[in-house]
Structure formats: structure tokens, C-alpha cells
N, C-alpha and C positions, 0 to 999 in steps of 0.2 A: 043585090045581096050584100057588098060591099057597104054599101050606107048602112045597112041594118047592124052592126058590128062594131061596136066601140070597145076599141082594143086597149087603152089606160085601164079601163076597169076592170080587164082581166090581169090589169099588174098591180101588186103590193107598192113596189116603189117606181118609180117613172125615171127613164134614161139614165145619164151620169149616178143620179141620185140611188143608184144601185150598188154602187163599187162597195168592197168593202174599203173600212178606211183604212186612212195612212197610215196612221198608229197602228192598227192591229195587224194589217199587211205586215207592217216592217218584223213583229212578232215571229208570225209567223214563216218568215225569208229568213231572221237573225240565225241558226246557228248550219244552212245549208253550204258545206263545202262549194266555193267557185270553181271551175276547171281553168286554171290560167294560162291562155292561149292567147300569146301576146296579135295576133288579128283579129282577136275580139274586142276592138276599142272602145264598145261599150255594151254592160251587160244589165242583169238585173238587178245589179248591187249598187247599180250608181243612180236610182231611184228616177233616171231618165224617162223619155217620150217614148221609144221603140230601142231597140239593142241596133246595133249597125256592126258588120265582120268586112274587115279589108280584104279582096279581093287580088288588087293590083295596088300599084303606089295611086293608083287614079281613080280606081273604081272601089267601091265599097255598097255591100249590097244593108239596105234597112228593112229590118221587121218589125211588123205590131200586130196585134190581133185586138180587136175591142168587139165589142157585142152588148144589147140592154134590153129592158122590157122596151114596152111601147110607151113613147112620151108624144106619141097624137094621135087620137083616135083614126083619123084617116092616113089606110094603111101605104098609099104611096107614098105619102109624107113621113110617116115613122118609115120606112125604105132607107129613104133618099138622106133623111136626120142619121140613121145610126152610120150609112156609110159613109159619110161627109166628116163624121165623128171618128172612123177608124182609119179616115185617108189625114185626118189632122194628125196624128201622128209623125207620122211620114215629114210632113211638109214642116214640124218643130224642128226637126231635125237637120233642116236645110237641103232636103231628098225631093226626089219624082215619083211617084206613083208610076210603078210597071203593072204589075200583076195583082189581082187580088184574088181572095176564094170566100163565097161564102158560107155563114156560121151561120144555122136558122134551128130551131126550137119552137116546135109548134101543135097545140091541139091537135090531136087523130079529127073531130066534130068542128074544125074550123072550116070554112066555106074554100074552095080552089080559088074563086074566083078573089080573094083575100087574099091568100098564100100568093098571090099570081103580080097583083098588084104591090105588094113587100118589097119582092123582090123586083118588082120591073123600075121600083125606085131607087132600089140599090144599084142595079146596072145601070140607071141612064147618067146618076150622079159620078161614078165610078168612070162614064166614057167622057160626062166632063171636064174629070180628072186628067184626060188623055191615056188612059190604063185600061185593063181589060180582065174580066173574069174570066177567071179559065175554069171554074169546079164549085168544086164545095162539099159540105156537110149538111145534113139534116138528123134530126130524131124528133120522137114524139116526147111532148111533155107537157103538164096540164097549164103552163104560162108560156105565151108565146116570148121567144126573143130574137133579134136579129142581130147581125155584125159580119165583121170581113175579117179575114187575115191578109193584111197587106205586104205585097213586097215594093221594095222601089232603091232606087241607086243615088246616091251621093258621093262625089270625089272626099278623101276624107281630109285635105286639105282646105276643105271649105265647109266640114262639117258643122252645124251647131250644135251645142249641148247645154244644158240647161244649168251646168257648173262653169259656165266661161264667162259669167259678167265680171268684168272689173269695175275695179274703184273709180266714183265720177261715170258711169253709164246713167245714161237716161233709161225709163224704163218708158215703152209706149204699149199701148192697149188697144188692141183693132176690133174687139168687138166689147158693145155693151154687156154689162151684167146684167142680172136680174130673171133669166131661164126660170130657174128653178122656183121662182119664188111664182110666176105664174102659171106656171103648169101644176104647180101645186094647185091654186085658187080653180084652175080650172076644171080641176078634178072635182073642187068640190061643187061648182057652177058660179062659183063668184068673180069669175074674170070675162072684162068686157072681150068680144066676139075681134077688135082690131087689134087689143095687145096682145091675143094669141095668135090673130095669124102677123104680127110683127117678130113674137116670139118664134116662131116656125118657120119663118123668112132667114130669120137671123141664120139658126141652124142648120138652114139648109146650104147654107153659102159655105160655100169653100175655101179653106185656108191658103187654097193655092195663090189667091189670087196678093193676100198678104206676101207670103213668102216669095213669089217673082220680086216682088219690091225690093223683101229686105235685104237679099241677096245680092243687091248691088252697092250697099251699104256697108259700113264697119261696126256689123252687128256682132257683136261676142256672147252674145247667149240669148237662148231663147226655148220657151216652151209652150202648152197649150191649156188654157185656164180650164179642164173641166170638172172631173167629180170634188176634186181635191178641193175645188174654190180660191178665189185672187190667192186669198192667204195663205191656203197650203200651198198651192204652186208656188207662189214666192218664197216662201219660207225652205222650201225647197233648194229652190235657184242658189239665194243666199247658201245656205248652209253646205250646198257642194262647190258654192265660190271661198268661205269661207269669211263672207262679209256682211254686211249688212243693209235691209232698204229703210227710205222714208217713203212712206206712199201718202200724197197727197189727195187725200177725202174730199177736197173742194174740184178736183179738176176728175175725178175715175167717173166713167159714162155709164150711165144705167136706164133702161129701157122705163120707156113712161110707164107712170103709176105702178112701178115695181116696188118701191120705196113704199107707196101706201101700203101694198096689199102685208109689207115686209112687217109692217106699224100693226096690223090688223093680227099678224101673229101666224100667216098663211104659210109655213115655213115647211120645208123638208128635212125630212127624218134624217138626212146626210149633215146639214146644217151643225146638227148636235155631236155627229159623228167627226165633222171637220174643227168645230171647236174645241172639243176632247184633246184632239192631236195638235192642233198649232194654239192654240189661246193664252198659252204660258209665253210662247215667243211673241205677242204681238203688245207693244203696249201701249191702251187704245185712248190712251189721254181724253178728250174732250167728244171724241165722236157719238154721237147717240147710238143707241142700243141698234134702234132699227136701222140703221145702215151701217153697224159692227155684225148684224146677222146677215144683211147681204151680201157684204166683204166674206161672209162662213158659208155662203149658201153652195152645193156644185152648181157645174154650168154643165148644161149638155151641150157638146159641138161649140164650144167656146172659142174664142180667138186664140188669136197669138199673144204672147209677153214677150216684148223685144227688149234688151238691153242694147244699147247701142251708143258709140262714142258720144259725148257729149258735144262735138264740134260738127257733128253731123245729124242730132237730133231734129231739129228744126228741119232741114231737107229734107229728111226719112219721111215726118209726118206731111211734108207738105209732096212729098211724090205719091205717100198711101193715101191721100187724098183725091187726088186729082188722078189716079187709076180708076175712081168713080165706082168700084166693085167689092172693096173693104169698108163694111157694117160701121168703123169709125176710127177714128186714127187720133192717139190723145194722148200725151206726156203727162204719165199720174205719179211721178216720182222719180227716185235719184237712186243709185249703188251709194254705200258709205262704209268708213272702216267701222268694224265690228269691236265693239268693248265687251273683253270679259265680262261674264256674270249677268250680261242685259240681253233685253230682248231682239231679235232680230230686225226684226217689223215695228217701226215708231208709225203712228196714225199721226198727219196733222196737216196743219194746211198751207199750201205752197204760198201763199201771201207772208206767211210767218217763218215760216222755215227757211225762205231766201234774204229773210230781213240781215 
């Protein structure tokens, strides 16, 4: 019953590619009173991964909640993708996954034996988090979606946040891009049968296994590339450092034939929504179109964005390498100071840039 069911086509937009955007979010947040509760080290205002509240000088507990349509038609896959998506969170943050509960939205006329396998992929991803479902919510609703609300702990002396790159940080990239741009083709039947299940592999993988790494590193900021796209997230990063990137086009990793399908105009409707909001700060010199809308495209269950000392760059990537279990490990650019009146984000290529 489960085969008979192809769950993308009961969704408008697929995965990440659902958020609203950054620009209209911030809208919509801009004029909500904070409650300023100096243990709230970080909240919804600081356009962060998850909010995190000090507990003790040691302990401090992190929250996220994420949830989306279906971005695969095979329902333990879309499971195991959206929780792996709401446990990155967590792990941007330099956190553990303890607890989670899940969030599910689902046809009254959808099959059990569907609903069954959703969620059995959410718990099995969830236990290889080392964490544990304890509950949850359901309702009916004519679009299925799934997600978690996760909790997990981080000492707040080693928390990351996604405003602590300094000047001279390397930026490194632990998974490829390019999600978006084939789940899109595959919606419509034009993507070959291996770059989706490469793209699903990707997803499925766990940030945990990034974050054990980075953690033993002098990483000073870091976040998780997804709805937002490289660009927003960075742009992001930047703007709560108060600095500026160069992101290097010639060296950022992008899943095969993602760049074609990107050329062919196979693009998500997020794309346009992520342009909107960062394209004023990015200023894209010589890059071609088609890999300026990949750089815009979301990422479902995207990697990590590490900022990380520049004297330790080169170790970072070659220990995320050789843990054998991070999607890819690649130095796509530099932290720099920021010039009034420009853009945050310069595009160019690290051959020229280091000249």
C-alpha cells in the first residue's frame, strides 16, 4: 500500500523549500515585544538555529521545532529527512539531542500502513541521534507534513551561534548543495533515478556527525544551510557578526548534475523567495546565473557552515574528512571586514581573491 502513494504530489512545495522567507518572516517578528530574561542567551530575535536558556553555569537546554511537506515520495525516507532536518538544528548550535516529540499533519484517507512508516523513520533517525521520542502531536489536514520538536543540552561556554564568526575565519561546507534544485526535477520526472537517491542519502545524514568534529576545533560560528540557501544563511552569519564573506564559486560542492538541471531553469519557488531577501547583499561579479540561483536555491537537511580559526582550518577539514561519515568537507571562503554601503557577500574565485 505504501508503494502506491507518492507523497511530493500531495505537497505544493517540497521540504525546506516551504519556509516562509527571511524577508517576510523578519516582517512579520519586527515589532513583537522580547521578554528580556537575561538566561535566555538566545532567542527569536537573533535570527539563530534553535533558542537555547541557561539552566546552570554548565548546562543550558536547546530548542527547535522544524516540520515540512514531503520531499520523497517514499514515506520512510521523507521520516527519517524531515527528522534529521529538525535534529540539525540542535547540533548548529553545538548541542545533543535528548528528547524529541513529534509534529505530523496528515490526510484522514491516507493508508496506516504510510502514517506508520513516516514516523518509523523519524524514530529510527532520532535513535541515531542517541535521543528519544517521548510523544507528540497529530491532526488532520488535507497536506501531509512531518517534523519534531527537539530538545537537547549544550554547556553555554561552548555554545555556537551563528553571530560569532570573526574576522579571518574560514568558512567550511560539510555538505553539498544542489537539494533543491533536484527534488524539484524530480517532481516533474526529469531527474536521473541516482542523483535522487544521492540527493536522499545526503539528507538523510546527520549533522551530528559534522558537529562531534567541529567541536574539538576553534570554531566560532556556525549554522545550518537550509531553507534560507548558502546565501541567506550567510548573509545571516555575517550580518549578526557584523562582517563580511568572500565565498569562493570555484571551491563550494554541488551534487552531480545539479548545476544542469539549475541551467535548465528546474528551480524552486524558495529560490525566488530567497533572492528577494539577500540579492541586494550579495555582489555576484562574474558568477553565471545558473550557479547564482543555486547559491539562492533552499537546501532540505543541509549541512553545516563552520566559521573556524584560520590556523585551524586546514585540520578541521582534514579531521571532517577522515571521520568518513560528513557528505564533504571544503573551505568555500574567508570572514572580512565589512565596508559601509556594500554588499555583505562578494562571489569570486579563490585563485583571485588570495592573489
Amino acid at each position: 500500500m505504501a508503494d502506491d502513494v507518492k507523497l511530493t504530489k500531495l505537497a505544493e512545495c517540497a521540504g525546506c523549500g516551504a519556509k516562509v522567507g527571511a524577508g517576510e518572516l523578519g516582517k512579520l517578528l519586527c515589532d513583537i515585544e522580547v521578554l528580556r530574561d537575561p538566561d535566555l542567551l538566545v532567542g527569536f530575535d537573533k535570527s539563530d538555529d534553535a533558542a537555547v536558556y541557561r539552566v546552570t553555569d554548565h548546562v543550558a537546554v536547546v530548542e527547535t521545532v522544524d516540520f515540512f511537506p514531503p520531499i520523497a515520495d517514499d514515506p520512510y525516507t521523507y521520516g527519517a529527512i524531515a527528522a534529521a532536518n529538525a535534529l540539525s538544528d540542535v547540533y548548529a548550535m553545538g548541542g545533543e539531542p535528548k528528547v524529541a516529540l513529534n509534529v505530523m499533519a496528515v490526510p484522514e484517507d491516507m493508508p496506516a500502513d504510510v502514517v506508520h512508516e513516516i514516523l518509523r523513520g523519524g524514530y529510527e533517525k532520532v535513535a541515531e541521534a542517541g535521543a528519544s521520542i517521548a510523544g507528540g502531536h497529530s491532526i488532520y489536514d488535507r497536506e501531509p507534513k512531518y517534523g519534531l520538536a527537539v530538545t537537547g543540552i549544550v554547556d553555554p561556554a561552548r555554545m555556537l551561534t551563528n553571530s560569532g564568526a570573526r574576522e579571518g575565519d574560514v568558512l567550511v561546507q560539510t555538505k553539498p548543495l544542489g537539494v533543491g534544485v533536484i527534488t524539484t526535477a524530480a517532481k516533474e520526472g526529469l531527474a536521473e533515478k541516482a542523483d535522487v537517491a544521492a540527493a536522499e542519502a545526503q539528507m538523510m545524514c546527520l549533522n551530528r556527525w559534522a558537529r562531534d568534529v567541529a567541536v574539538g576545533f576553534d570554531v566560532h560560528g556556525a549554522t545550518d544551510v537550509t531553507g534560507f540557501s548558502l546565501m541567506g544563511h550567510t548573509l545571516e552569519m555575517m550580518q549578526g557578526a557584523d562582517l563580511a564573506a568572500e565565498v569562493w564559486t570555484d571551491e563550494v560542492v554541488v551534487l552531480p548534475h545539479a548545476l544542469d538541471l539549475a541551467s535548465l531553469g528546474l528551480l524552486p519557488a524558495g529560490m525566488y523567495r530567497n533572492r528577494h531577501f539577500a540579492e541586494a547583499e550579495v555582489a555576484a561579479g562574474v558568477c553565471p546565473l545558473a550557479l547564482q540561483d543555486l547559491l539562492f536555491c533552499p537546501e532540505t537537511s543541509g549541512g553545516l557552515l563552520l566559521a573556524v580559526a584560520p590556523d585551524q582550518a586546514d585540520a578541521l577539514v582534514a579531521a571532517l574528512v577522515a571521520d568518513g561519515r560528513v557528505p564533504c568537507a571544503h573551505a568555500i571562503g574567508r570572514v572580512v571586514p565589512h565596508e559601509p554601503n556594500t554588499p555583505r557577500i562578494r562571489l569570486s574565485q579563490k585563485c583571485q581573491t588570495l592573489l
